[in-house]
C-alpha positions in Angstrom: -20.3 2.7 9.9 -19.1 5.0 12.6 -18.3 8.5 11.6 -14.0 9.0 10.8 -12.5 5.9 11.6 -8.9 5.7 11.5 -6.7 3.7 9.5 -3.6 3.8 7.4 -1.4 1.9 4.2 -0.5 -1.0 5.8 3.8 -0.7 6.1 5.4 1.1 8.9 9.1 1.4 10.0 10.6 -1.7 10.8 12.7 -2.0 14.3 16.3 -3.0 13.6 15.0 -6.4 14.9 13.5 -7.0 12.3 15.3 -5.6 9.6 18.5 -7.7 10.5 16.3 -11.3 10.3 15.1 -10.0 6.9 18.5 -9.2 5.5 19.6 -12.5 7.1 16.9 -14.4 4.8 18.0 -12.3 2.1 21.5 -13.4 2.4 20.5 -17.2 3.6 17.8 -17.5 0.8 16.2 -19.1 4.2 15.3 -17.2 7.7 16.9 -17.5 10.4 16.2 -19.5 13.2 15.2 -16.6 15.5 12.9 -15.2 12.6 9.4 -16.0 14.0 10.2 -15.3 17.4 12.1 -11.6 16.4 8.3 -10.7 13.7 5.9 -11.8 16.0 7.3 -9.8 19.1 7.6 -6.9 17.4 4.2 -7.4 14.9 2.6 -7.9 18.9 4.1 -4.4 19.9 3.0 -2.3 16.9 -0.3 -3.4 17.2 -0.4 -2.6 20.8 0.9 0.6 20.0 -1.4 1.5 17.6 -4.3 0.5 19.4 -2.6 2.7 22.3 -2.8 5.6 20.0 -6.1 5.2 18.5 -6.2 3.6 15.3 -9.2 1.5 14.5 -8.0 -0.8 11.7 -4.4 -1.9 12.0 -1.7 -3.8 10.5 1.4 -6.2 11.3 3.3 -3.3 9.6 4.2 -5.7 6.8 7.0 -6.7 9.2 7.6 -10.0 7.5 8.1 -8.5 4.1 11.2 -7.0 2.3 8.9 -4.8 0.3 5.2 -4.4 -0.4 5.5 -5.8 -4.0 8.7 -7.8 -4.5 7.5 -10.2 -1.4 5.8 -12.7 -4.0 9.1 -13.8 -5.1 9.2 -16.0 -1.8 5.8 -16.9 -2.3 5.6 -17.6 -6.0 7.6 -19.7 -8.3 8.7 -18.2 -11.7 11.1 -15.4 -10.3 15.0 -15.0 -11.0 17.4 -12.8 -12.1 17.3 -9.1 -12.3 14.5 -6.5 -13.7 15.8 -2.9 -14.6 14.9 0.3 -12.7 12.9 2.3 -14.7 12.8 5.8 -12.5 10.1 8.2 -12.8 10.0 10.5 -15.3 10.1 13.5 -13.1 12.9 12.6 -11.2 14.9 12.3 -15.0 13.5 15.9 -15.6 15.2 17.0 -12.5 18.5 14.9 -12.4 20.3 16.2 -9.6 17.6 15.7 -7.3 18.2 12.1 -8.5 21.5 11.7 -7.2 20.3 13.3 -3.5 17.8 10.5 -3.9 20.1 7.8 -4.4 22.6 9.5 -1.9 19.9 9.2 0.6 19.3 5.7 -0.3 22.7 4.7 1.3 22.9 2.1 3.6 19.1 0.9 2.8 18.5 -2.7 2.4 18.6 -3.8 -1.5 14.9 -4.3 -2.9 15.6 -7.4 -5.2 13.2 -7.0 -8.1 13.9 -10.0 -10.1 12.5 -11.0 -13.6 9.3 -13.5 -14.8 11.3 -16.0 -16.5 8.8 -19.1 -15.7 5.7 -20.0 -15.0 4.0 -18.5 -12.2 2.4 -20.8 -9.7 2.0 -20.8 -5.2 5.4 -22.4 -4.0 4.6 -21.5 -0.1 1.7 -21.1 2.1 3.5 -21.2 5.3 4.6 -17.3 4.8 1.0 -15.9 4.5 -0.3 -18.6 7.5 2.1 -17.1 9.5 1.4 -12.9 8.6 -2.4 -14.4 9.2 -1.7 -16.5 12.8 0.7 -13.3 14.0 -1.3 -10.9 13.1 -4.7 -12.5 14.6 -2.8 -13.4 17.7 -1.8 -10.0 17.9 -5.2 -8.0 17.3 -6.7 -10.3 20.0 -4.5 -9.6 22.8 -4.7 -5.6 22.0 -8.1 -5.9 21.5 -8.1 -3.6 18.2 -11.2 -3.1 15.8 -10.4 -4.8 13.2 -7.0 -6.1 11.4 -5.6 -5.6 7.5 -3.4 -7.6 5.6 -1.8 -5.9 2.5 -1.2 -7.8 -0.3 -0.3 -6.8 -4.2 -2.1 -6.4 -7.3 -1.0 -8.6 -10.1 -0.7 -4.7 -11.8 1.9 -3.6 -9.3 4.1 -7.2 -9.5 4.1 -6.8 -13.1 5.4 -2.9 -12.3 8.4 -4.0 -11.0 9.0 -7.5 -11.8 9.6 -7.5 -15.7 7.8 -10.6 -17.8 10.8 -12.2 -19.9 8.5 -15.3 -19.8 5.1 -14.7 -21.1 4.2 -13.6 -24.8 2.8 -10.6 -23.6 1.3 -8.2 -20.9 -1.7 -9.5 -20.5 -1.0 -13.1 -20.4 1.4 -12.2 -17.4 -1.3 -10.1 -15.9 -3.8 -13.8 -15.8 -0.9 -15.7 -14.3 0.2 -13.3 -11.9 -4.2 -13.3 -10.7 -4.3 -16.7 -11.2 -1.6 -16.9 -8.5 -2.3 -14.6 -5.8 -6.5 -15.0 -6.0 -5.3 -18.0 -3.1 -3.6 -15.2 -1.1 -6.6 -12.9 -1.1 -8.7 -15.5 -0.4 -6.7 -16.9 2.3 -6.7 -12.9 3.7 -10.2 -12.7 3.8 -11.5 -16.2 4.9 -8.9 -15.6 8.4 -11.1 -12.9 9.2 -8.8 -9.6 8.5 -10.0 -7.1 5.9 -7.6 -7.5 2.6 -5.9 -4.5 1.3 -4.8 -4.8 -2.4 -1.7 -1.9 -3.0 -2.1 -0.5 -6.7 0.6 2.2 -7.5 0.1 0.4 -10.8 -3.2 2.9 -11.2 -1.3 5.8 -10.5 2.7 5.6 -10.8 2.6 3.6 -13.6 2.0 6.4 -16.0 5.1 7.7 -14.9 7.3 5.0 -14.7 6.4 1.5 -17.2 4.2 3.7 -18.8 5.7 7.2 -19.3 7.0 6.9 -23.0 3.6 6.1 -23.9 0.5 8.3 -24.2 -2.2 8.6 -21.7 -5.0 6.6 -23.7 -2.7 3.6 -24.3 -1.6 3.8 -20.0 -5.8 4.4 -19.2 -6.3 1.2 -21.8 -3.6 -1.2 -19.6 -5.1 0.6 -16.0 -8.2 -0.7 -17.3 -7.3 -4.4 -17.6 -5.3 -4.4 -14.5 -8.9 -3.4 -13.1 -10.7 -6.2 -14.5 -7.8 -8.8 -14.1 -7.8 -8.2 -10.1 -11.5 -7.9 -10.6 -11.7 -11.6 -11.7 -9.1 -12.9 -8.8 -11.4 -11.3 -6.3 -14.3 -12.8 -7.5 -16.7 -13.7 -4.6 -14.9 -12.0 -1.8 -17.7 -9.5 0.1 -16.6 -5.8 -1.5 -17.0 -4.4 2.0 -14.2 -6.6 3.1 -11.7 -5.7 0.6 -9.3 -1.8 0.5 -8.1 -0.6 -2.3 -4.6 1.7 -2.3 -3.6 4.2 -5.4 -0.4 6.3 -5.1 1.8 7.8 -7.0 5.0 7.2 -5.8 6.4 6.7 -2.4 8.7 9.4 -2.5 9.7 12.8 -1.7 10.3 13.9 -5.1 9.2 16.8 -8.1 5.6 14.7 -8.6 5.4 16.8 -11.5 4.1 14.0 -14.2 2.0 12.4 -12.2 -1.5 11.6 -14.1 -4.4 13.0 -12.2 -7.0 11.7 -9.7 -9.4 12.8 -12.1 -8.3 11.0 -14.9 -7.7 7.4 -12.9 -11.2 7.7 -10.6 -13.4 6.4 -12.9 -11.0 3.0 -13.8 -10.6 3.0 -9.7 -13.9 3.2 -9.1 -14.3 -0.2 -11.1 -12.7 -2.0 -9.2 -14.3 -4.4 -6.3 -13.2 -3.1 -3.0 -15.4 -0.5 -1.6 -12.7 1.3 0.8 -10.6 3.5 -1.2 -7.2 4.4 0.3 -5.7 7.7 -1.9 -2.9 10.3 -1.4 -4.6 13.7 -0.2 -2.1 15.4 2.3 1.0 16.3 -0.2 1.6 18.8 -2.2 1.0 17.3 -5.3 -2.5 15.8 -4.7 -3.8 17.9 -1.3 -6.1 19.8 -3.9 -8.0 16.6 -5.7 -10.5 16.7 -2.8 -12.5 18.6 -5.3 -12.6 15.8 -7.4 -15.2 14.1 -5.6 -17.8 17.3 -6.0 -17.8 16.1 -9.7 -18.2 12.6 -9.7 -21.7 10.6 -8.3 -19.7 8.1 -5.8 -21.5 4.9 -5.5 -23.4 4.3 -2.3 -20.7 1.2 -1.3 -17.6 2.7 -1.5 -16.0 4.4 1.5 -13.6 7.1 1.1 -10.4 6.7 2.9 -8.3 9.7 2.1 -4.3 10.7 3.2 -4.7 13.2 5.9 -0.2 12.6 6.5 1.9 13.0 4.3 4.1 9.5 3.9 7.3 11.6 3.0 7.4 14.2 5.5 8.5 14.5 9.2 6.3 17.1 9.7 3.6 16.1 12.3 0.3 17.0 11.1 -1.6 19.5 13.0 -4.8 17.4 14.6 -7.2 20.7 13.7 -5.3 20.2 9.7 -6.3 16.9 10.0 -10.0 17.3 10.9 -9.9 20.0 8.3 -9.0 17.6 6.0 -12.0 14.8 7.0 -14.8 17.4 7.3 -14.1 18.5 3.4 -15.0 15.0 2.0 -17.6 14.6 4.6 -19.4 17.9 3.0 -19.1 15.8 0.3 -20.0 12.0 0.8 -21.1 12.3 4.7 -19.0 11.5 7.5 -20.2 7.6 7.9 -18.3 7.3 4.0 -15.1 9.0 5.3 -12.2 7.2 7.1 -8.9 8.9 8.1 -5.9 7.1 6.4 -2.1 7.9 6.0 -0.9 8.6 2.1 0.9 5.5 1.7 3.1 3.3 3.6 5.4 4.5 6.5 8.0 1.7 5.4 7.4 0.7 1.7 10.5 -1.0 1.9 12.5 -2.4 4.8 14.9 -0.2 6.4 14.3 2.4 3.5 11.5 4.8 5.2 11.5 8.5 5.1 9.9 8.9 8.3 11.8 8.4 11.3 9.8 5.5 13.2 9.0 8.0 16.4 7.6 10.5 14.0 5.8 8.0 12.3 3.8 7.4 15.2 3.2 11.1 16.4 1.7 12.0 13.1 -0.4 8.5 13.2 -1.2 9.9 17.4 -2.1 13.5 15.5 -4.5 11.6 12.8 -6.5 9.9 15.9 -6.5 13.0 18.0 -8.3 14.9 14.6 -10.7 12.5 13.7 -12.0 13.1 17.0 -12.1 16.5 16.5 -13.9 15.7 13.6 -16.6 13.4 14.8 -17.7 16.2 17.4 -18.2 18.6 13.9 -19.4 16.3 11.5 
């Protein structure tokens, strides 16, 4: 592996294009007629753009989702209804910053979350073929690296999507595998690197979790672990990304659980890239973390070196900063520059204005060169 590639989450900021065929499918139940022809322009223009700007290993931008988790209740069948919001436990400790959150929320597109109140089973292939045939199409003509799709970890859909159907958690963890081991696979076997987005591992101490003790949350982080284990089974490791986070937020961060005490279940798991916040506040310092631990030879550290949340653009010498201190650690052909999380988590609802978006993803590029003539 080359020293400092560049990479990031997966979602970026959708053009208006796209946001109004994906409120239109919303509304519809079914897309529009100009749906295909509005995602795959504008999936063939971010890729060119971030090929432009020097990303190695790029994405569609999860263009053709409403959000990174609740896109399996097109794809699924067993979904309806409603599921509660269960907010974070810091932002109830600071409850007027929850208003301003919600405030700023106005005029987003809704993030339908509904409930598990059937059996879960594949209802549509055509969704994924079509991510997969715009997304190829796409990496082709800009001639990039290489090309990720993101998909979610039965953990994450079982987050935010409440089981009313199954007798209990872990029977609704099997099903949900069960179920999306054919997406992975189908990910994989078109030729793109699969990217599986666990917030589960990390924000889910502070959210489905948080009224329970940290033993019981490591015990459930655990089985997610060996759940997506067993839905990945026989997919190359070196093929597959793993994403922790803790939140896609600007926010207090105040209860999140520690890198230190989620590594070691992370570390289980399959893939061997590792996608982790590094660059905010809350978790900039959990570089050290590493100098502790004895990283197995496979995995590949790809670190946050931008902050998700912020419209500050990154300094390029911060960013190589940033790279060189895990190289110290693991070498520089085991560290790849990434983005803390997704620059559109869900549609129309990013923090990041789209132009900054791709200055600080410009900035990331222009430091892991920096980097590579260091390392």
């Amino acid at each position: 592996m080359a020293k400092f590639l560049t990479t990031h989450v997966g979602s970026l900021p959708r053009p208006d294009s796209v946001c109004d065929v994906l409120q239109a499918r919303e509304d519809a139940g079914a897309p529009p007629d100009d749906f295909e022809a509005v995602v795959a322009r504008e999936v063939e223009a971010v890729v060119a753009r971030q090929v432009e700007i020097g990303i190695d290993f790029v994405s569609d931008g999860e263009f053709s989702k409403i959000g990174y988790a609740n896109y399996v209740k097109d794809r699924l069948t067993g979904f309806s209804g409603d599921s509660p919001r269960i907010p974070g436990a810091d932002l109830e400790d600071f409850p007027g910053f929850l208003k301003m959150l919600a405030r700023w929320r106005e005029g987003a597109l809704p993030r339908p979350t509904p409930c598990c109140t059937g059996p879960i089973a594949v209802k549509d292939r055509d969704q994924l073929a079509a991510d997969t045939a715009r997304l190829g199409a796409a990496v082709e003509k800009a001639g990039a690296r290489g090309g990720f799709i993101n998909a979610a970890s039965p953990g994450v859909i079982a987050l935010f999507q409440a089981n009313e159907f199954y007798p209990d958690r872990s029977a609704y963890l099997e099903a949900l595998a069960n179920a999306m081991r054919e997406e992975y696979r189908a990910i994989v076997e078109a030729g793109f690197y699969l990217q599986i987005d666990c917030p589960d591992l990390g924000m889910g101490r502070h959210t489905t979790f948080k009224h329970d003790d940290e033993a019981t949350f490591l015990r459930s982080a655990h089985e997610q672990v060996e759940v997506l284990n067993a839905a990945l089974e026989g997919l190359p490791p070196e093929r597959l990304r793993i994403h922790i986070c803790w939140g896609n937020y600007e926010g207090p961060h105040t209860r999140d659980i520690g890198l230190d005490k989620v590594l070691p279940v992370l570390l289980r798991a399959r893939p061997a890239i590792i996608l982790f916040e590094a660059a905010n506040p809350r978790h900039a310092h959990e570089w050290q973390v590493f100098k502790e631990i004895d990283l197995p030879e496979e995995k590949i550290l790809a670190p946050g070196v931008l902050d998700s949340t912020s419209n500050y653009v990154e300094h390029p010498e911060l960013v190589a900063e940033r790279l060189l201190r895990f190289a110290e650690i693991v070498g520089p052909e085991r560290v790849m520059a990434g983005s803390d999380c997704g620059f559109g988590t869900f549609a129309g609802d990013g923090l990041v204005e789209a132009e900054v978006c791709f200055a600080k993803l410009a900035a990331m590029a222009e430091g892991a060169e920096l980097a590579r003539g260091r390392a």
